[in-house]
C-alpha positions, 0 to 999 in steps of 0.5 A: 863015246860023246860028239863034242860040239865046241861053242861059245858062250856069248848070248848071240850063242845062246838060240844055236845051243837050246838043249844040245847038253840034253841031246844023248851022246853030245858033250858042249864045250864052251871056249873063246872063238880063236880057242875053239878053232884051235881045238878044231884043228887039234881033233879034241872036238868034232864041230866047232863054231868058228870065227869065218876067218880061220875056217877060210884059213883051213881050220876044220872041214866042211860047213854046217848047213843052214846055220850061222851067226851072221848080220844084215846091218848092224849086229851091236856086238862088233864095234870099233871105238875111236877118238879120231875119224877112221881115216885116220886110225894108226893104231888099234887095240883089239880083242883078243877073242875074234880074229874074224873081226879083227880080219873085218876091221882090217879089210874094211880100213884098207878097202875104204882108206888104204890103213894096215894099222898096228895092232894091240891084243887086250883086254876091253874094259870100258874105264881103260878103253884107250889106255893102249891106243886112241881105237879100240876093237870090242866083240861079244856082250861087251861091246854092245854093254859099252856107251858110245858118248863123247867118241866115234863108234863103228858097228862093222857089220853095218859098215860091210853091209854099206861098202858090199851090200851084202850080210856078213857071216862072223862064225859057222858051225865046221866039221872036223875032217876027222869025222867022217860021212856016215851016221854020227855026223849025220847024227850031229848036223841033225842035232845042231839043227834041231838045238837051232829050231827049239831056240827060235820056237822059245825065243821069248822065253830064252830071252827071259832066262837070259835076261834075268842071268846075266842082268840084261835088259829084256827087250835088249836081248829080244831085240838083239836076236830077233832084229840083229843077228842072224841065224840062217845061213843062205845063197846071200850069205855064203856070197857074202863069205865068197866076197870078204874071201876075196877083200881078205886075199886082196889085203893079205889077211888070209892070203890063200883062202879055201873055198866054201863047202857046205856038207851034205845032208 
């Protein structure tokens, strides 16, 4: 029977995932963040690369190790859109793709200026940006595809890292609990490395590919995995996990969190 690897199908994905659909015995499922963290918790797939907000919620067993997609400073596909200052913000709508960044905006406007603002799920499309509320949260490709004139734009990764001096992590490959110590998921944690290695040795050509697929600017592309999302997951990356965990708690975003588990290899 095949592992099934639940991922996304973002570009920042795209160097993660390098030829695991050629790996034998390994199925890829492509769906939305939230949706793969409900799979995760439902057992149809093995490993999921999860918002960090509904793995701290419990979803899933221990983490991937080394592997992330996270930012040190601005990661461009993470933005908030507003027609008034932040200070003032009292209603948002947001993506219906992300709770982690949903979770991030909200820890971000309560820590700085004590807001808990309504929220709106939508659909962002930059000509009815704010048909719903005067901020928008956008994520993934969208985001970055958005012009930012003649209105207030807020990368949040750039803001975390301003407010924590630390990177944040937005998702992580987690194991399903089903899957026990052994073997096959050795065999799994291994192929997710190995997808990851081919991704950053064939960057460049990727991003060709990429680029020409989905009608991108190449130097956008290159420059988005080579200088904005960051892929390896370290000592200051799992302190930044440890820190938006207690931010989270603090403003009852994820009131109990669990605490982190890399799995070993």
């Amino acid at each position: 029977m095949s592992l099934r690897v639940g991922a996304v199908s973002f570009l920042n994905t795209v160097p993660l995932i390098e030829g695991l659909d050629d790996e034998p015995g390994i199925e890829v499922v492509a769906d939305l963040p939230s949706r793969l963290a409900r799979s995760l918790d439902a057992g149809t797939i093995d490993v999921g690369l999860i918002p960090v907000a509904e793995y701290l919620r419990g979803v899933g067993g221990e983490i991937v190790p080394g592997l992330c997609i996270g930012a040190h400073g601005p990661v461009r596909t993470v933005k908030m859109f507003s027609q008034v200052p932040l200070a003032r913000i009292e209603r948002v709508s947001v993506d219906r793709g992300s709770r982690s960044s949903v979770a991030l905006m909200n820890v971000l406007l309560a820590e700085l200026y004590g807001l808990r603002p309504e929220l709106e799920e939508f659909e962002p499309r930059r000509e009815a940006l704010f048909d719903r509320a005067p901020t928008a949260l956008v994520i993934g490709d969208r985001a970055d595809a958005i012009e930012g004139t003649g209105m207030l734009v807020v990368d949040l990764a750039a803001l975390w890292n301003e407010v924590t001096g630390l990177p944040f992590v937005f998702a992580t490959w987690v194991l399903s609990p089903r899957l026990a110590p052994g073997p096959e998921r050795d065999r799994l944690i291994e192929a997710l490395q190995a997808a990851y290695r081919r991704g950053r040795e064939h960057l460049d050509e990727l991003a060709r590919r990429e680029a020409s697929a989905r009608g991108m600017d190449l130097h956008r592309v290159t420059s988005y995995w080579r200088e904005h999302v960051h892929y390896d997951l370290g000592p200051q990356e799992i302190k930044g996990m440890e820190r938006f965990a207690d931010l989270a708690r603090k403003h009852g975003q994820i009131p109990s969190p669990r605490a982190i588990a890399v799995a070993a290899v």
